[in-house]
C-alpha positions as CSV (number, residue, x, y, z in Angstrom):
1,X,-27.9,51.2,50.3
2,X,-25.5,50.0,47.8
3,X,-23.3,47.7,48.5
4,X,-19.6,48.1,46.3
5,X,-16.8,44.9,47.0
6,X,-14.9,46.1,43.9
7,X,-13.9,50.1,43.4
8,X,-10.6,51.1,41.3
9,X,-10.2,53.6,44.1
10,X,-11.4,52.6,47.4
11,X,-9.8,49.3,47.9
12,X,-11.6,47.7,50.1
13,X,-15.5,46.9,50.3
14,X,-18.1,49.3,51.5
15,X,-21.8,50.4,52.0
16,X,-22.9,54.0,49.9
17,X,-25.9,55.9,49.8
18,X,-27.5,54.4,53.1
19,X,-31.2,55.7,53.8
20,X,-33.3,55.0,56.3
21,X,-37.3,54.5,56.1
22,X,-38.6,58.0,54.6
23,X,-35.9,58.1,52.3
24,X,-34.1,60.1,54.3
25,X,-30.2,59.4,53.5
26,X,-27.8,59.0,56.5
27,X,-24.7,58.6,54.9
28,X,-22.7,61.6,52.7
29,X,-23.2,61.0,49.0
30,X,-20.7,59.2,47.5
31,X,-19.8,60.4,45.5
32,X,-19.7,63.9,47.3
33,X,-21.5,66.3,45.6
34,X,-19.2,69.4,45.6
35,X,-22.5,71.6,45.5
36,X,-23.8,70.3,48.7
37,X,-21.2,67.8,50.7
38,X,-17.1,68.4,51.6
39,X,-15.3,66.8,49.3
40,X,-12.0,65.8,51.3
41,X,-11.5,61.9,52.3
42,X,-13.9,61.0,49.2
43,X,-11.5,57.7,48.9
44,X,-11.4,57.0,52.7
45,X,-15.2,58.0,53.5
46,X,-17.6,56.1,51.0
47,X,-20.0,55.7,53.5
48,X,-19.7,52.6,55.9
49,X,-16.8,50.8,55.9
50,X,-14.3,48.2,57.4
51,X,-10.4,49.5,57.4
52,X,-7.3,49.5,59.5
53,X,-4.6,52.5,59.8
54,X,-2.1,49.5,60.5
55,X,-2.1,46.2,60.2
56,X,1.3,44.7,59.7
57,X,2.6,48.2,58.9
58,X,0.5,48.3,56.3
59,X,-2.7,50.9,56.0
60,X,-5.4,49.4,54.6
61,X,-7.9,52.9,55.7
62,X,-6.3,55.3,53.3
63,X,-6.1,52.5,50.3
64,X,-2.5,51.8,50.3
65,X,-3.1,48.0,50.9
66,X,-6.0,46.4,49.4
67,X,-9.1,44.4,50.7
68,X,-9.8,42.4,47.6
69,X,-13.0,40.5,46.6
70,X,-12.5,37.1,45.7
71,X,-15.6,35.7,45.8
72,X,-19.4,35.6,47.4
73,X,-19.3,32.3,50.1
74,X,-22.8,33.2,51.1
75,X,-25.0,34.8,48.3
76,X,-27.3,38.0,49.0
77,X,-30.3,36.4,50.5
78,X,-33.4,37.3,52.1
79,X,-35.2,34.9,55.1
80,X,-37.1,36.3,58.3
81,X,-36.3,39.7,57.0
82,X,-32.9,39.8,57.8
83,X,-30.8,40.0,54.3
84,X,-27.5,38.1,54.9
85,X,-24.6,37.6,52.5
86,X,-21.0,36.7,53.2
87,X,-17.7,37.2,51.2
88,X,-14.4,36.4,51.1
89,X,-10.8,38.5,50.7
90,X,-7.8,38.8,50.9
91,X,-5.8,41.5,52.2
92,X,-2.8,42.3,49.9
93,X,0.2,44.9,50.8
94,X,0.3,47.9,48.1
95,X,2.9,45.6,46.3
96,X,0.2,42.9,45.8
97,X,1.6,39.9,48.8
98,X,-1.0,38.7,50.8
99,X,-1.4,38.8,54.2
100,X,-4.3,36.9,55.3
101,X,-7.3,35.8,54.3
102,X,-10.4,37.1,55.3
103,X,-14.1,36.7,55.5
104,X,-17.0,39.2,55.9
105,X,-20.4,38.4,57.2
106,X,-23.1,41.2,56.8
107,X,-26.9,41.0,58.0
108,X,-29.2,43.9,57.6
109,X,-32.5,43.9,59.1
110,X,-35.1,46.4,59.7
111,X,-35.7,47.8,63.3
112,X,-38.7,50.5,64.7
113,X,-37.6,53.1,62.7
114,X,-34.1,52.1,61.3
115,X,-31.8,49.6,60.3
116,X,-29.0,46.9,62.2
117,X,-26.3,45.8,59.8
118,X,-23.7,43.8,61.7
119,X,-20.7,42.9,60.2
120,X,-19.0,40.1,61.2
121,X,-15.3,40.0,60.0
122,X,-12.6,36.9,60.4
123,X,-9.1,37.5,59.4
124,X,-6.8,34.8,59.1
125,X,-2.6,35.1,58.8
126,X,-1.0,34.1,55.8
127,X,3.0,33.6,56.2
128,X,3.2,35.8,58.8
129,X,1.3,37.3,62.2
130,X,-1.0,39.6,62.2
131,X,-0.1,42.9,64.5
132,X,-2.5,45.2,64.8
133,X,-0.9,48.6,65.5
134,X,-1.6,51.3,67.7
135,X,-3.2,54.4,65.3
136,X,-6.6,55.7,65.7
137,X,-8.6,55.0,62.5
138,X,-8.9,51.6,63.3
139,X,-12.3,49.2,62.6
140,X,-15.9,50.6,61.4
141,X,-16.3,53.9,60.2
142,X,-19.0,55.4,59.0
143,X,-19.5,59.4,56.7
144,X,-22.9,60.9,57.9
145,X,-25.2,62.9,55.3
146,X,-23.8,66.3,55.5
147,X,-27.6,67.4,57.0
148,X,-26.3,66.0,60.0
149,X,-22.7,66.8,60.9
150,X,-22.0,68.7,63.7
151,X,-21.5,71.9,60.8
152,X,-25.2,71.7,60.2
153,X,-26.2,71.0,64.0
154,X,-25.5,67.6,64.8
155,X,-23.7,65.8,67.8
156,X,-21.7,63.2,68.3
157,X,-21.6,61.5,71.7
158,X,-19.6,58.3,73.2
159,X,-19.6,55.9,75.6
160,X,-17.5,57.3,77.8
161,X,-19.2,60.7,77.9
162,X,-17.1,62.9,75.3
163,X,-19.4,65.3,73.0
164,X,-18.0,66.3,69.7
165,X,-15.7,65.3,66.7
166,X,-12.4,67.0,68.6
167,X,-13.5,64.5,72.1
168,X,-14.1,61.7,70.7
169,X,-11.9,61.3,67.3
170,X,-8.6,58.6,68.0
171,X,-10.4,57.8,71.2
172,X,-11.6,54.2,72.1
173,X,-14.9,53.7,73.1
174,X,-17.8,51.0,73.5
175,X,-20.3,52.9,71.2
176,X,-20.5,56.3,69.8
177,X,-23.4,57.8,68.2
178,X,-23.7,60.4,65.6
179,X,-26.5,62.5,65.0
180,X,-28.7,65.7,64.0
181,X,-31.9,66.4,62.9
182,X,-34.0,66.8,59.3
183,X,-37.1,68.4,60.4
184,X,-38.2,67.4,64.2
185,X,-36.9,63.5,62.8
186,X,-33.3,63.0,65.0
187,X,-31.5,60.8,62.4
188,X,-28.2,59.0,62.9
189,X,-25.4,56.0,63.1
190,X,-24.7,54.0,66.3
191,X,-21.6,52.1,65.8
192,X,-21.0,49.5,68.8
């Protein structure tokens, strides 16, 4: 995967290009290939990601507020086989004031067959409270490989029992795993 914390487009940081062991890649390209992937939400959808729809009135998911890099607390490191490096932001209304500071924790190990990132995230008022409104692209997303979307076959299923892309999108759930199969390999994203 690559990891971008500065992008003239996508304002906030995010993981591209994820594969898993065999190469296969389970996030879209990013960029989208027009030949091969949909193109819509190439801003929005790098590939994983951290955003809010609201916070503050503010929507820091379709890049109208920014999450910008200031610096690395915890350089990219390697121990146990767990990589871990740590940043911190701030997030800044479109006009540029600050709401609060924030700091982003990431580990990424290898597991039987895939990958755990966990990303920790700390987000700390400025001059004002933090209100996290009600809107349903809200927290960790993630754009699967266009081999797997539920177009070419895959499924996604929740927590609470829903089964596609029109149950479970806005909902809130525990978990929700997308997936779909390359070959007879079922390949995919849990996000809990």
């Amino acid at each position: 995967t690559e990891f971008v914390f500065r992008d003239e487009k996508i304002l906030r940081p995010y993981f591209a290009n994820f594969r898993l062991p065999g190469s296969h890649k389970v996030t879209r390209n990013h960029p989208p290939n027009p030949a091969a992937d949909a193109v819509d939400h190439d801003t929005m959808h790098p590939g994983v990601w951290l955003g809010f729809g609201d916070i503050n009135q503010e929507d820091f998911w379709r890049n109208k507020g920014r999450i910008e890099h200031v610096r690395f607390s915890t350089e990219p490191v390697i121990e146990n086989g767990v990589l871990h490096f740590a940043e911190e932001s701030r997030l800044l209304r479109a006009g540029g004031k600050k709401l609060a500071d924030v700091r982003f924790d990431y580990q990424l190990s290898r597991r039987s067959g895939g990958f755990l990132l966990t990303w920790d995230a700390e987000l700390r008022a400025s001059e004002e409270d933090l209100v996290f409104g009600d809107q349903e692209e809200m927290g960790l997303g993630a754009r699967l490989s266009t081999s797997l979307t539920e177009k070419a076959g895959g499924q996604i299923i929740s927590s609470e029992g829903l089964k596609s892309a029109a149950e479970t999108w806005g909902k809130q759930a525990a978990w929700c795993d997308y997936s779909g199969k390359i070959g007879e390999q079922v390949i995919g994203i849990m996000i809990l």
